[in-house]
C-alpha positions in Angstrom: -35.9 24.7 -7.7 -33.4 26.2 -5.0 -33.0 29.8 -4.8 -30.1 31.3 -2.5 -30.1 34.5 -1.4 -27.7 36.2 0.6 -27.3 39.6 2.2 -28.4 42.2 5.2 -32.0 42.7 4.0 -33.0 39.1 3.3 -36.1 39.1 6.0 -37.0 42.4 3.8 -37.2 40.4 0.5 -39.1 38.1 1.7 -41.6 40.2 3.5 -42.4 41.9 0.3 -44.2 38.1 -1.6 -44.9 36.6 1.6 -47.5 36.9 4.6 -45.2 35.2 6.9 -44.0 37.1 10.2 -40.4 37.0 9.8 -39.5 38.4 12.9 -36.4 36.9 14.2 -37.8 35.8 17.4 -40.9 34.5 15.5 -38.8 32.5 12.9 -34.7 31.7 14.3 -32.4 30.5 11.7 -33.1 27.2 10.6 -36.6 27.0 10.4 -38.2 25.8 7.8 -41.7 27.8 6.6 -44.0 26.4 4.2 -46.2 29.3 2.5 -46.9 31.4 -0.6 -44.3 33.1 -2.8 -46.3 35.8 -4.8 -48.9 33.4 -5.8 -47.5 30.1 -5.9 -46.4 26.9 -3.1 -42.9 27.1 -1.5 -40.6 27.0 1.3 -37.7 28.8 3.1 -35.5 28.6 6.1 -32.8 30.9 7.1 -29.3 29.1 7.2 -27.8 32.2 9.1 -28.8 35.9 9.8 -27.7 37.1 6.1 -28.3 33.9 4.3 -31.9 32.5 2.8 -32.9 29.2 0.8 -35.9 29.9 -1.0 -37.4 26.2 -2.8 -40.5 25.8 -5.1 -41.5 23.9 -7.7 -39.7 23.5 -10.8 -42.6 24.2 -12.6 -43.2 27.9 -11.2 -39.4 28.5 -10.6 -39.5 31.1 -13.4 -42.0 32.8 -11.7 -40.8 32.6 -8.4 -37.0 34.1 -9.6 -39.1 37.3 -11.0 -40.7 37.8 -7.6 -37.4 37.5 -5.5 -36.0 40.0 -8.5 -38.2 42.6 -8.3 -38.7 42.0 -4.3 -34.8 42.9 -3.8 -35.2 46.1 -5.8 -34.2 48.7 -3.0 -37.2 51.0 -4.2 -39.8 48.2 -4.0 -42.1 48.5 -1.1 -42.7 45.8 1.8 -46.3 44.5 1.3 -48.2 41.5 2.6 -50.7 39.4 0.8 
């Protein structure tokens, strides 16, 4: 599965279900990351500064969409796992 998600706060999202440094001079645009997603396998890149492609497998994509839902609420918090 193939999420897209676009915005100012993308790097934010992701920082909240994954323990990857996401840093712009740590990870440029166009860089592809294999790592977790909450607690599953996938993989991201950053096509440009506000735009993210998030892929996993088909089998957890349910799982993965709830993750990148509740991680874009404004009031969650930024953890790492």
């Amino acid at each position: 599965a193939v999420f897209a998600l676009k915005g100012d706060g993308v790097r934010d999202v992701l920082a909240k279900i994954t323990p990857v440094d996401l840093r712009p001079e740590v990870l440029p645009e166009g860089v592809m990351c294999r790592t977790r997603l909450g607690q599953v396998a996938g993989a991201f890149w950053l096509t440009d500064d506000t735009t993210l492609r998030v892929i996993c497998f088909r089998s957890v994509a349910a799982y993965v969409y709830g993750v990148l839902t509740d991680a874009a609420d404004k009031t969650a918090q930024i953890r790492y796992f």
